[in-house]
C-alpha positions as CSV (number, residue, x, y, z in Angstrom):
1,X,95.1,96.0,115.3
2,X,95.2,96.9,111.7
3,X,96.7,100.7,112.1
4,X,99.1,100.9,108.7
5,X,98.3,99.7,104.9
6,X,99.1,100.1,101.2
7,X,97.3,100.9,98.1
8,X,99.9,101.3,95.7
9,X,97.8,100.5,92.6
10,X,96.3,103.0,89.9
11,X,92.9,104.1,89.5
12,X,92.1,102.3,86.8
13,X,92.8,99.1,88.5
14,X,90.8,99.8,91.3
15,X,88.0,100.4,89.3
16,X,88.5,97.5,87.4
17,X,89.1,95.0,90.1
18,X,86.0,95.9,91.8
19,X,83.7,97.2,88.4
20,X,83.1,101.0,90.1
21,X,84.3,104.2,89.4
22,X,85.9,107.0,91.4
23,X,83.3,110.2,91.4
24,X,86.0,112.5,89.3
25,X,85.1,115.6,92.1
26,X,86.1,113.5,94.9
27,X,89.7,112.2,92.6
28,X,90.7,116.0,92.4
29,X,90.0,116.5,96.0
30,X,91.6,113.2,96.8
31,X,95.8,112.7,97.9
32,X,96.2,110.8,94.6
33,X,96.9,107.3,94.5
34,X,99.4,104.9,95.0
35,X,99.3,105.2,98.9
36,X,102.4,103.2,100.0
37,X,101.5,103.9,104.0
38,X,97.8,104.7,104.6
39,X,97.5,105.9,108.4
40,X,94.1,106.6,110.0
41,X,92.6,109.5,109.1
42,X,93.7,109.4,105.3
43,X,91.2,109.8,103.1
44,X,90.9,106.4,101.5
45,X,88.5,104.7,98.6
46,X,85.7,102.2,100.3
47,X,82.5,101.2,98.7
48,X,79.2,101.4,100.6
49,X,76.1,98.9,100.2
50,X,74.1,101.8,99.0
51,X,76.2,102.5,96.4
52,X,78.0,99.7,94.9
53,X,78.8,101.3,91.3
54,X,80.8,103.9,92.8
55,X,84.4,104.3,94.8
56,X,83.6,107.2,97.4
57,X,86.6,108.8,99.5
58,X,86.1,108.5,103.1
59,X,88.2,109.6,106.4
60,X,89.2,106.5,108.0
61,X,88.5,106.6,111.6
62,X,85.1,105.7,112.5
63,X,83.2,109.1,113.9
64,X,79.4,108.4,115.1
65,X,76.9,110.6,114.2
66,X,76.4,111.8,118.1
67,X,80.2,112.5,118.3
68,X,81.4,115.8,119.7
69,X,84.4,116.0,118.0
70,X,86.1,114.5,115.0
71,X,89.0,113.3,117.3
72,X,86.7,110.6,118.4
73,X,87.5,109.0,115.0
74,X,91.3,108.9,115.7
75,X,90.1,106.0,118.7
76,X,87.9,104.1,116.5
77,X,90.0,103.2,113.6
78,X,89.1,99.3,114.1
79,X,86.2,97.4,115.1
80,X,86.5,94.1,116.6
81,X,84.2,91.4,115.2
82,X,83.7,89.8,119.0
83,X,82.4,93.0,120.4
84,X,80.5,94.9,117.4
85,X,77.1,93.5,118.1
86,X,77.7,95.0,122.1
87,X,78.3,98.6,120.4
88,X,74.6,100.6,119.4
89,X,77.1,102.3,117.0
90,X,78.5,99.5,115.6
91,X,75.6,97.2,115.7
92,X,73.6,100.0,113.9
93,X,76.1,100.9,110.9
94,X,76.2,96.4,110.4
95,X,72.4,96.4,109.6
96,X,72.7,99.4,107.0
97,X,76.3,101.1,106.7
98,X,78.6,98.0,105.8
99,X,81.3,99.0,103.1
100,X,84.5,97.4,101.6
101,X,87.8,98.7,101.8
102,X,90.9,98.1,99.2
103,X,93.8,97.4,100.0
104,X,96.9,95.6,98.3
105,X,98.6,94.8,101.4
106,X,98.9,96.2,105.2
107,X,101.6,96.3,107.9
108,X,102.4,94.5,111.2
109,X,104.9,95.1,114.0
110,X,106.9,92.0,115.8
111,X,108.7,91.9,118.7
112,X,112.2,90.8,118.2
113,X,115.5,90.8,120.1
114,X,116.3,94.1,117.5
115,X,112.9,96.1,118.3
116,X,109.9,96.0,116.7
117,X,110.3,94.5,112.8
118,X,107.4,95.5,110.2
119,X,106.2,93.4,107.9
120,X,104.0,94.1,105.2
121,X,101.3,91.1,104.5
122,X,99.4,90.8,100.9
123,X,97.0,88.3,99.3
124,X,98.5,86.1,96.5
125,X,95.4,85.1,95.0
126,X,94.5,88.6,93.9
127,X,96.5,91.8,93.8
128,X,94.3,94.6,95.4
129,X,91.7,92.4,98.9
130,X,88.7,94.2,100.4
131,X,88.3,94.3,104.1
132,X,85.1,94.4,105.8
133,X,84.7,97.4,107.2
134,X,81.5,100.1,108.5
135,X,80.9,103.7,107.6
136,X,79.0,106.5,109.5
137,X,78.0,109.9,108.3
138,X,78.9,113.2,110.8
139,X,77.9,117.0,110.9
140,X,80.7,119.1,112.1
141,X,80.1,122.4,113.9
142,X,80.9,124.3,110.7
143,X,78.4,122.4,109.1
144,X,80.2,120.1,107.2
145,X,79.2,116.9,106.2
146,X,82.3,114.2,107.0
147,X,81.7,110.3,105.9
148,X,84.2,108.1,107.9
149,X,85.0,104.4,108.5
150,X,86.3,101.7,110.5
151,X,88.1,98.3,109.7
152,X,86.9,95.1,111.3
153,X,89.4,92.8,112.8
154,X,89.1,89.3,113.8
155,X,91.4,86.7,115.1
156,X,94.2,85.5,113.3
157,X,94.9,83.1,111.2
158,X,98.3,81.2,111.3
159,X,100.8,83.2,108.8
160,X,99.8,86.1,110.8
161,X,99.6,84.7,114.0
162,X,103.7,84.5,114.3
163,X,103.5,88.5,113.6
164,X,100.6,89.7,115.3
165,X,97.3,88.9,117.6
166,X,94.9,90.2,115.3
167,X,94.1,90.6,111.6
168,X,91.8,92.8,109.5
169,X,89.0,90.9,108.1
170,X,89.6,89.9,104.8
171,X,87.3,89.3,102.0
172,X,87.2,86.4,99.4
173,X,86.3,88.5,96.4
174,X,83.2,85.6,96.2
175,X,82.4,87.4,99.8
176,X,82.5,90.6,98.3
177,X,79.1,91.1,97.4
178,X,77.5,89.0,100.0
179,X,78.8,91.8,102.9
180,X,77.3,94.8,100.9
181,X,73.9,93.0,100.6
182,X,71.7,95.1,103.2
183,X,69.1,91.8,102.9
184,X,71.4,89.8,104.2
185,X,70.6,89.5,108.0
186,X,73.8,91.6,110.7
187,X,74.4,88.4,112.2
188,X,74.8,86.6,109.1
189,X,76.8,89.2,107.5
190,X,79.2,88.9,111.0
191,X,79.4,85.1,111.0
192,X,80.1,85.1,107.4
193,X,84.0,86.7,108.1
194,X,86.6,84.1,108.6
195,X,90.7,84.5,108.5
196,X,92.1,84.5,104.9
197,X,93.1,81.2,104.2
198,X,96.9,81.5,105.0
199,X,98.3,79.7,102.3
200,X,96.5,82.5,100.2
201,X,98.7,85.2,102.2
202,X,102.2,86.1,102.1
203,X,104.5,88.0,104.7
204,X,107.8,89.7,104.0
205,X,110.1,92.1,106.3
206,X,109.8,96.1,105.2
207,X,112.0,99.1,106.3
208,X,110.9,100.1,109.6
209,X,110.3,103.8,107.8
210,X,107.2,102.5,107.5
211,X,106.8,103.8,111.0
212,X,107.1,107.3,110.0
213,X,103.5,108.5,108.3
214,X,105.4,111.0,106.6
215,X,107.6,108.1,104.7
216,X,105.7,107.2,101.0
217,X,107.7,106.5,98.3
218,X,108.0,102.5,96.3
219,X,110.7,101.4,98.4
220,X,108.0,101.3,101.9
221,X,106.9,97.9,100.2
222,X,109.9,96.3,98.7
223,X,111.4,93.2,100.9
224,X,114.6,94.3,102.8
225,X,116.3,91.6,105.1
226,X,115.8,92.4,108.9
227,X,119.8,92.4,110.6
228,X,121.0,89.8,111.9
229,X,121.4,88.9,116.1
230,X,124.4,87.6,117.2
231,X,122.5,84.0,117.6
232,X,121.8,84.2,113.6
């Protein structure tokens, strides 16, 4: 499950990586970039097939349009690529709500004989990756109007493997465009995402203040040796 994640880059490079702009009403409203620990329900930038010139801020946790209560969001933070096309939610936002989500790296948890080590995981063929992800639209009570999404996540591939069972789905950027085109057929879209190559992915041990949402500063995504067992 992909529950943690960075953004530490600029506006301006987001933009230009992915040749969109922020709305400038949405940046003032926005927790201003770099993000060194998204969590679910951050606000975060995606782009939507319906509007590809433009980065839009969006809560992340999916919430479907017949949900009750935004808390249903908090449960649907990931969709798994094996079971979307079982979901009427799902299955219904992959025919007309897809969207990309940036990233420049994300976090995963592995059992070792010290606890739980984080590691943080980035692309080394390009700086800021797009995940595949799928937006929804929801009316609150008060009448508000809240646009949310999830993250698809897929088996993993080998790097990642040692770390964790599953993996968001990364984007080639050549894939990019292909997963925002609403003429391209759900199923297609869905057969289209494949594990990063893992010899295009890196992995390093973080501080494990990672854990702590409240913990965002630089040093969340520097390398720091993990302590050594007495078999070391």
């Amino acid at each position: 499950m992909c529950g943690r994640s960075s953004l530490s880059k600029t506006e301006k490079e987001i933009e230009e990586r992915f040749n969109a702009t922020f709305y400038s009403d949405e940046l003032v409203q926005y927790n201003p970039l770099p993000n060194f620990n998204v969590a679910p329900t951050h606000r975060h930038p995606v782009i939507t097939s319906d509007d590809r010139e433009h980065l839009q801020i969006f809560r992340w946790g999916f919430i479907p349009s017949w949900a009750k209560d935004i808390k249903v969001g908090y449960k649907m933070i990931n969709a798994r690529k094996e079971s979307i096309m079982d979901k009427s939610f799902y299955k219904s936002a992959l025919r007309s709500r897809r969207c990309i989500v940036p990233f420049d790296g994300f976090y995963e948890w592995k059992k070792t004989q010290n606890g739980k080590q984080p590691y943080r995981i980035v692309t080394t063929n390009t700086e800021i990756f797009s995940v595949a992800g799928l937006w929804s639209s929801w009316d609150s009570t008060e009448g508000n109007t809240i646009y949310s999404f999830t993250l698809i996540t897929q088996e993993p591939n080998n790097l990642v493997k040692g770390i964790h069972n599953r993996m968001p789905a990364i984007l080639l950027p050549e894939q990019e465009e292909l997963w925002l085109d609403e003429n391209i057929k759900p199923e297609e879209a869905l057969n289209q995402l494949e594990p990063y190559p893992d010899e295009l992915m890196h992995a390093y041990t973080v501080s494990t203040r990672v854990g702590n949402v409240r913990e965002n500063d630089e040093n969340l995504i520097k390398e720091i040796k993990p302590p050594k067992t007495l078999f070391d």
